[in-house]
N, C-alpha and C positions, 0 to 999 in steps of 0.2 A: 270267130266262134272257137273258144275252146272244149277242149276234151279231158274226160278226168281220168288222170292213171291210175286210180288208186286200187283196180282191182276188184272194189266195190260194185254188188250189183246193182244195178240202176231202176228208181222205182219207175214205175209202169207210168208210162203217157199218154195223154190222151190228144186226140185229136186225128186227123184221117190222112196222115200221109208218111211215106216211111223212106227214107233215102235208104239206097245202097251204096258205101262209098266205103272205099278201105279195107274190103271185102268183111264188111260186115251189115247188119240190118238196123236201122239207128230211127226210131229206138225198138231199143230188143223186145220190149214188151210193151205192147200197146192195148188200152183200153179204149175201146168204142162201144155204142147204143147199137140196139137191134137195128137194121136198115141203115146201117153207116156204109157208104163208099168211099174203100182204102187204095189210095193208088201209091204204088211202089215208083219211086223213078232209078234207073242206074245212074250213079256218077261215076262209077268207075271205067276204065278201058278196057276192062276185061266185060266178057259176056257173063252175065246171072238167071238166076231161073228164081221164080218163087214157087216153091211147091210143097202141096202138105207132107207133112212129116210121115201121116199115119195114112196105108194106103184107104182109097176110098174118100180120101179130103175134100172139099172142095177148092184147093188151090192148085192152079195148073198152068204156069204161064210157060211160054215162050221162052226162047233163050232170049234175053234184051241185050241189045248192042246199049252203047254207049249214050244215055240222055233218052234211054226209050222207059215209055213204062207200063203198067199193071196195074188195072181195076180190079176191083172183085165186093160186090156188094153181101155185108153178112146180114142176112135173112134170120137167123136164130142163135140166143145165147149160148156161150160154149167156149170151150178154148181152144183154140183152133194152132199147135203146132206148127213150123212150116222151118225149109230148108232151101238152101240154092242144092240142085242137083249137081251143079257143075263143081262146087265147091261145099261138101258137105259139112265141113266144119261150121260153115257158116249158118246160126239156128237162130231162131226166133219166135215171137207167139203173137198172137191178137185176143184177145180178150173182149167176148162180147155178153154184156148185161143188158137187162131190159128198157 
């Protein structure tokens, strides 16, 4: 698998899974249907959080070790923010349509 350096931001993906590796959220922005379940998995060694951005979210995980992951079923359209606590640089969104 490669990776693009160009700097470029990346159009929006669909489908319902989102690795953490590299410390980052891949892919950054994701589109799903109402009632999609998004599981997060870690690859990296370090611990991550998925958590919403904006308090009051609905994202709230766990710190994930290594190979652990995160569900979270979105129930209503919206965009939904979200950040590793532990590493705040690292941001991301879900994007849910009807």
């Amino acid at each position: 698998m490669s990776t693009s350096s160009t700097g470029a931001a990346a159009a929006p993906m669909t489908g319902n899974a989102v690795a953490i590796k590299n410390f980052a959220f891949s892919p950054a922005t994701l589109q799903v249907k109402a009632g999609t379940t998004v599981t997060w998995t870690n690859q990296d060694t370090d611990a991550h959080t998925v958590t919403s951005a904006a308090s009051g979210g609905p994202l709230h995980s766990a710190a994930l070790a290594t190979h652990a992951a995160y569900s979270y079923t979105f129930t209503k359209p919206g965009t939904y923010a979200y950040i590793c606590t532990i590493h705040p640089f690292m941001t991301a969104t879900v994007e849910v349509t009807r």
